[in-house]
Each structure stands twice: as structure tokens, then as C-alpha cells.
N, C-alpha and C positions, 0 to 999 in steps of 0.2 A: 443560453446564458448560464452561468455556472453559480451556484448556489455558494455563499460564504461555508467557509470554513466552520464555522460555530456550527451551523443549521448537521454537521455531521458529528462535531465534537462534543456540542455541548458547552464550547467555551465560549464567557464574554467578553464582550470589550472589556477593558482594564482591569482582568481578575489577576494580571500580574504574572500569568503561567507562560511556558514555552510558548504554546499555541497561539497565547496573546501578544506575545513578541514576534512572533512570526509574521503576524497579519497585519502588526505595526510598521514590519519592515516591508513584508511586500502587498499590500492591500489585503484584505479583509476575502478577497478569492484565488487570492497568488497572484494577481494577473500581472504583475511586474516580472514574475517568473516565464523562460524560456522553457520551451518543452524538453530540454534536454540537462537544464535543471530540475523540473516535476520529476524527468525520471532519475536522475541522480539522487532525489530523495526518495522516492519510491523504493529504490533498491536498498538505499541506507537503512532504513526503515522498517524493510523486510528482511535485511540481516541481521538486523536489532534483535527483532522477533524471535529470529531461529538460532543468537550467539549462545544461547545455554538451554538447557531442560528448565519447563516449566509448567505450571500446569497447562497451559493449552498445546506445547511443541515438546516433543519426545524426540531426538532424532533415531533411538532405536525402534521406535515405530513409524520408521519410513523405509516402504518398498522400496525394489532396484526401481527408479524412475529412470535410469540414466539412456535407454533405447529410446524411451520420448523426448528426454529432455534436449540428447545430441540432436534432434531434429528438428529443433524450433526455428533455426535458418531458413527451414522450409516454410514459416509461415512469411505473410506481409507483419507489416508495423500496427496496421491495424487489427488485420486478427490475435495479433499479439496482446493488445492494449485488450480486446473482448476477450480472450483468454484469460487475464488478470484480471478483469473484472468478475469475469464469472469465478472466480477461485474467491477473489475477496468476500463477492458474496453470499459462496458457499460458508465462506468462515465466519462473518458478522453474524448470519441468521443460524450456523453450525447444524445445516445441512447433510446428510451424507456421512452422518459420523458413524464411526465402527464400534 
């Protein structure tokens, strides 16, 4: 069972923010959402992130990833989904940093 949205954000019911519209429109855990909507915002999301320099995303402080990244067709959907999990959680807890 999948823990509400707030329990990660921080956000309440009716404090009026995106988050709290969000979970107005699809419940309070997405569950109105399809999974090929979660990742349609996943990736929105994650382009958010990387569209300018900032303090946590440099893009001139990124390796050539592109030998790994052409290869990700070689993974399944789920090793996928456990790959971004483990990056996310490398980044929440900033794990790993150089």
C-alpha cells in the first residue's frame, strides 16, 4: 500500500499548494493515476530539475554518461523503476557526493 503523498512532502490537506491540488484531483496517493501517467510526471519533473543550473544540478558537472545511458533498453521496466529509485535515493539523502 502506497503511503500519501504528504507523508513525502510535507504537504497538508488544504494548505492550498500544487501538491494539495494534486491530491484533490487524484487522491491523496495518486491512485486515480495510471502508471504511464506517474511516469509521465516523473519525467516532467525530473526535467524540471535539470532545465537550468542550480544549486543542487550543474550540467557541466556531468560525466559522458551516454555508453550507459544508450543501454537502458537493456534493462526490464522494473529494473528500471529500481534504478530510479536508487538515484532518487541517492539524491534525497546526497549520498555519493563528489
Amino acid at each position: 500500500m502506497s503511503k500519501p503523498i504528504g507523508y513525502f512532502t510535507g504537504t497538508m490537506p488544504g494548505d492550498g499548494s500544487l501538491l494539495d491540488d494534486m491530491q484533490q484531483a487524484w487522491g491523496s496517493t495518486f491512485e486515480v493515476l495510471n502508471n504511464s501517467e506517474r511516469l509521465w510526471l516523473l519525467s516532467s519533473v525530473t526535467g524540471m530539475m535539470t532545465a537550468d543550473t542550480t544549486e543542487d544540478y550543474n550540467p557541466h558537472e556531468v560525466s559522458d554518461l551516454t555508453s550507459a545511458t544508450e543501454r537502458f533498453d537493456e534493462l526490464s521496466f522494473y529494473e528500471q523503476v529500481a534504478l530510479a529509485e536508487a538515484l532518487i535515493h541517492q539524491i534525497k539523502y546526497h549520498r555519493y557526493n563528489r
